[in-house]
N, C-alpha and C positions, 0 to 999 in steps of 0.2 A: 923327582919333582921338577917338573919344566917353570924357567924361569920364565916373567912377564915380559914382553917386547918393551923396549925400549920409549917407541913411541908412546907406550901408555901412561908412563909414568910423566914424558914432558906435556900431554893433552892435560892431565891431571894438575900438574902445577903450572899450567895456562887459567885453566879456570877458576884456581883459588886465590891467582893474581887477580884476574879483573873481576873477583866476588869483592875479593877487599880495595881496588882502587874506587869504585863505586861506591862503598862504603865510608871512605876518606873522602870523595869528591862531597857527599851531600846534594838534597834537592836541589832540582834547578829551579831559580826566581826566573816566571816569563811575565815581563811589563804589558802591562793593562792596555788592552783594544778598547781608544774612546768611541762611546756609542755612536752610531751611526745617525745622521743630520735626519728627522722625518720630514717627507714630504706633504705639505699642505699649499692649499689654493688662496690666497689673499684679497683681501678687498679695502681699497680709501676711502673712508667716512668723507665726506662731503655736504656742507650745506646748500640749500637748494627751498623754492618756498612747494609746499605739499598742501595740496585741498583735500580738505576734509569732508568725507561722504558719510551719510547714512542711510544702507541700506534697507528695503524692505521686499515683500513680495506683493505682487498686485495681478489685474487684469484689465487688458483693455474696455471701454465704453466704447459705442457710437457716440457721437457730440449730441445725435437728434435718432432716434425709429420712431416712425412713421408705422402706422398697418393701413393701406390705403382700403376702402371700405363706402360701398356705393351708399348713396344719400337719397336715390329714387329707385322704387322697383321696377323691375324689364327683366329680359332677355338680353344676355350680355354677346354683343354680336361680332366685336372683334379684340383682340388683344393683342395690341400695338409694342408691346414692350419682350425682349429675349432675356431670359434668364441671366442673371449676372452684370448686366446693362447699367454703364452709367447714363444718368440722366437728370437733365437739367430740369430747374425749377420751372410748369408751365408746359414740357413736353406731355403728352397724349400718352396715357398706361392703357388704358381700355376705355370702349364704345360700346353704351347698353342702344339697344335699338330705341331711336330717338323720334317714333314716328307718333305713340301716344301724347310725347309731350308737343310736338309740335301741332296738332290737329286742337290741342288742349291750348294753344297760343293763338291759332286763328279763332277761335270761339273766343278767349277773353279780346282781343283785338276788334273783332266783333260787336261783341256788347257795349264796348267803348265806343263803338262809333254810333251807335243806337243813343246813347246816354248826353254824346255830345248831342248830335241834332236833339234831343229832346231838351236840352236846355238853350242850344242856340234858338229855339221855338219860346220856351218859356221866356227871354230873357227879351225879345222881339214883343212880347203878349206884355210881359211888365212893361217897357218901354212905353208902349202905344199908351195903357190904361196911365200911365203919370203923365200922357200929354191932355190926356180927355180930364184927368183931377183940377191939369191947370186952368179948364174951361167950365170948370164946375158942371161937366157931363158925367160924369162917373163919382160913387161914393169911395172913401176915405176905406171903409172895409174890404171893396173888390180889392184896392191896390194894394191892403194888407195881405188879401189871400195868395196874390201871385208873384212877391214878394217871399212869401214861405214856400209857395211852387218851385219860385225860379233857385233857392236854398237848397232845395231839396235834390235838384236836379244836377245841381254844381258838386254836391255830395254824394251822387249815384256817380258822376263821372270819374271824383277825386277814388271811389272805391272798384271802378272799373280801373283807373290807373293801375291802383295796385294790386288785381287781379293779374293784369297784363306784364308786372314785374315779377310775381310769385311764379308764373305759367312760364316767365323767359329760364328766371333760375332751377325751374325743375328741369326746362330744356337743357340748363348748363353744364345742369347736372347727369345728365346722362354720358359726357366725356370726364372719362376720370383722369384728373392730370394731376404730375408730380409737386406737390407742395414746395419742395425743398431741391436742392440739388444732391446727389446719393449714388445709391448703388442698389439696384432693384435683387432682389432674393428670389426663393425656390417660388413660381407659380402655383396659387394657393385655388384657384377657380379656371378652367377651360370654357370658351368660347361655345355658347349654345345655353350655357346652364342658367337656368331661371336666379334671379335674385331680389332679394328683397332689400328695403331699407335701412340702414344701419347693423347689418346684420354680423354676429360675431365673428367668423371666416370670413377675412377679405380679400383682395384680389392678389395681393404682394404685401409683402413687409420691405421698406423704404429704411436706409440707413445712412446717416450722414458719413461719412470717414475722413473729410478734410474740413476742417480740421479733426483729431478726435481725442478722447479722454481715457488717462491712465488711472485709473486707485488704486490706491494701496498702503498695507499698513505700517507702522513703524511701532517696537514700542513703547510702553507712555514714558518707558525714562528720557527716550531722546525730543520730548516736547519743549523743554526748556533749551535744547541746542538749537533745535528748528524757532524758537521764541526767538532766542539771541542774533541769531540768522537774518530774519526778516529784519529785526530793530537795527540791525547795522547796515539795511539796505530798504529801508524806507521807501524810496521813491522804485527798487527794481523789483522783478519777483524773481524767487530763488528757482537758481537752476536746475532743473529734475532732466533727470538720464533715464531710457527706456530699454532693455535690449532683450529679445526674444529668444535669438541662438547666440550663443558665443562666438561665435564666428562673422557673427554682421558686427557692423560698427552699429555704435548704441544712439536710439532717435534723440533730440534733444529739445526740450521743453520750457514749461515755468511751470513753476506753484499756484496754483488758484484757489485753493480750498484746504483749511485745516479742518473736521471736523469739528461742530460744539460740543460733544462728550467722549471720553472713553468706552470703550466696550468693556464691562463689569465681569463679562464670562472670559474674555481672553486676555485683559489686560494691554488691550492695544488701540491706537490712535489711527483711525485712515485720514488721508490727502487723495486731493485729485489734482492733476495737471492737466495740462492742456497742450497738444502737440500739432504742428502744419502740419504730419504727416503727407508729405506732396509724393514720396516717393513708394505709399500704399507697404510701409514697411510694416502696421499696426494693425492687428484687424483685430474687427469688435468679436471679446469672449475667449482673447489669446490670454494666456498667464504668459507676466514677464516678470524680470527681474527690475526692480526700482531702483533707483538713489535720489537722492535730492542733496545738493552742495549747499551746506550752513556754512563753512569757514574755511581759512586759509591762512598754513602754518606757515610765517615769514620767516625764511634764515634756519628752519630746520634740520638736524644732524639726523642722513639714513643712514644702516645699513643692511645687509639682506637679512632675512628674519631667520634667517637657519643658519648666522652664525651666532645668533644669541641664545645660549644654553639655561639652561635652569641649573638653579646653586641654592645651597642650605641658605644662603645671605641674600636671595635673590636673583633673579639674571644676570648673566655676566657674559663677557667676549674676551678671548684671549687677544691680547695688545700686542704685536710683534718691538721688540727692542731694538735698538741700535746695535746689539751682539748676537742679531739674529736670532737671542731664544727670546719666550713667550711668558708673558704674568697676567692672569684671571685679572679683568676688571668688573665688579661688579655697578649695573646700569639699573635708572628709572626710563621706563619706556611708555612713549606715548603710541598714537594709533599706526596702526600697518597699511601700507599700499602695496599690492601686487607682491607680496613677498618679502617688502622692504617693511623696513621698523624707523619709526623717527625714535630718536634719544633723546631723551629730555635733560638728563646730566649723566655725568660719569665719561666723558669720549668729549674729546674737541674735533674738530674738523680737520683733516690729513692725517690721521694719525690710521697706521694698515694695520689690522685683524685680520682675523683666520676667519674663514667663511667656510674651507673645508678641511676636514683629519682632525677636526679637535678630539675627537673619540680614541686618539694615539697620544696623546698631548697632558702632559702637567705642568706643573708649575717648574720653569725653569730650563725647560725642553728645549732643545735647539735647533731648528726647521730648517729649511731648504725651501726656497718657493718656487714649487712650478708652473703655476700660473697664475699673475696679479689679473686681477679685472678692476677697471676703471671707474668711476662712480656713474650714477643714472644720468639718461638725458637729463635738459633743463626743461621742457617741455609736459609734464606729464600729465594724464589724463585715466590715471587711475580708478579705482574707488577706495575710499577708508573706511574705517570700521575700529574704532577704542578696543584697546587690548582686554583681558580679561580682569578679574579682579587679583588674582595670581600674578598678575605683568607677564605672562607665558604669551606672546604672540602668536595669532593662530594662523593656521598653515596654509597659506596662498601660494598659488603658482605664480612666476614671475611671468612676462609676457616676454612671448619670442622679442629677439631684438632690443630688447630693454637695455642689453650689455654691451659694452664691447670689450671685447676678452683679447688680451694680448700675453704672449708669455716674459715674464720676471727674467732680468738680466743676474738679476744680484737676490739677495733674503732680501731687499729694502730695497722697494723700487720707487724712484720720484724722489 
């Protein structure tokens, strides 16, 4: 029998050494990796005063239509006015052929003058007969009878008069001119075509547009903000905003009109405003979107509306600390502008929240910030709108530019 090599027996007592030095040694203890700092974006509560809007939807008015609409019948023989044409109060829209009525002016001009000399004859005839009564040549009844002649005669001319007035205004009326100052519409009647008097189809429809008129609704809950509004501005009227695209800046107005009722089928209140409209931004039959400005919140705390979470106990924002981690505050919030939330308690002014990564974040977490953003201009020009009955503020886009975003030197900036 061949013996084992040599080497096999020291492999052999290699490994049942370090089976058992491993055994003597025991687990290794490896010390705890602290979590890693989460990254989130910041923002400084800041007070600033916030107007309060409420909005509605509406659609523009004309201030004034007109249907212009011939008043004597003819042959309408030119039309003076282009499709789309402004024009002034007084200018010339169309010309019915004017040759009936003028032939119809020299006949009453005419009779007029027959009516006169018949009474410069009668009034000659009385004359004489009260100088012959003074000579006791003529009886007391001739001078009665031409007396009533010469009556008679003064009252054919006073109704020749207003033959000759009737006969000019039918002539006046065969140029049809703009009542109002406007913007002339689609061509309703072509040159040639017979028309009659007051007839339903008229020449053009006439539309005022400077100034013109917004309505629109609000509903009935906000009549006692719009009450409050005017009562604190007695002598102004409250400001109403217009804006058709998002993209145009919004026209700017007054309040002129609350409605006397409710509407019973929708539950909602219409207003009308009134706008210069100079820069033809508003056309009559456009839907726009409304506001009207009741109030204005002095010394109000924002912050942006997407860092205010919903919580079993409420809304709330996580609060950054002075050790750089985070604790839930829960907040009462009042109405939203542009994506921002005023605070009504719960948050003082300077104090920085999370605005974004709360969705990584509990209670006690410890942040990293990489980018604080700064509070809102002072200027703002917003719209508001009262949160819900939830306090869940609803979701507005902020407006380009509203921020200015700088990045965090430290977790605690400022």
């Amino acid at each position: 029998m061949k013996r084992p090599h040599p080497l096999v027996f020291l492999l052999i007592i290699m490994l049942l050494g370090g089976i058992g030095w491993l055994a003597l040694r025991g687990p290794r203890v490896v010390a705890p990796v602290p979590p890693r700092p989460i990254a989130v974006e910041t923002f400084i509560a800041e007070t600033r005063d916030v107007p309060v809007w409420l909005s509605g939807l509406g659609s523009v008015q004309a201030h004034q239509t007109i249907t212009v609409r011939p008043r004597v019948s003819g042959e309408l023989a030119s039309v003076n006015f282009t499709e789309g044409q402004e024009v002034k109060a007084g200018d010339l829209l169309a010309q019915i052929d004017p040759r009936p009525a003028q032939a119809a002016l020299q006949q009453a001009l005419a009779q007029k003058a027959q009516d006169e000399a018949r009474l410069a004859n009668d009034r000659r005839e009385f004359e004489r007969i009260r100088g012959l009564i003074a000579n006791h040549s003529e009886s007391q009844q001739l001078l009665d009878q031409r007396a009533a002649t010469l009556d008679q005669s003064t009252a054919q001319v006073q109704a020749a008069q207003a033959a000759v007035v009737n006969t000019q205004l039918q002539l006046d009326f065969t140029s049809l001119r703009a009542p109002i100052d406007g913007r002339t519409g689609v061509r309703l009647v072509d040159a040639g075509n017979l028309l009659t008097a007051n007839q339903p189809a008229g020449i053009v429809v006439l539309t005022q547009t400077r100034p013109i008129a917004v309505v629109f609704t609000l509903p009935q809950q906000d009549l006692p903000a719009v009450r409050r509004g005017l009562a604190r501005n007695p002598d102004y009227a409250l400001v109403v905003e217009a804006r058709a695209d998002s993209a145009a800046a919004p026209a700017r107005g007054q309040l002129k009109l609350i409605d006397n009722q409710i509407d019973p089928n929708t539950g909602t209140l219409r207003l009308k405003a009134t706008f210069a409209n100079d820069d033809q931004a508003l056309w009559p039959g456009q839907f726009v979107n409304a506001r009207v400005l009741v109030d204005t919140l002095t010394g109000a705390i924002v912050v942006p509306s997407e860092a205010v979470q919903p919580g079993l106990d409420g809304p709330f924002v996580y609060v950054v600390k002075a050790d750089a981690t985070v604790e839930p505050r829960t907040l009462q919030l009042g109405p939203s502008v542009d994506g921002f939330t005023v605070i009504t308690a719960g948050l003082v002014a300077g104090e920085q929240i999370v605005r974004e990564g709360q969705n990584k974040l509990q209670p006690g977490a410890r942040i990293e910030v990489v980018k604080n953003t700064f509070p809102l201009p002072k200027a703002p020009t917003s719209a508001l709108r009262p949160t819900t009955s939830t306090g869940a503020p609803p979701a507005v886009t902020a407006p380009a530019n509203a921020l200015s975003e700088v990045p965090a030197a430290a977790p605690l900036a400022r």
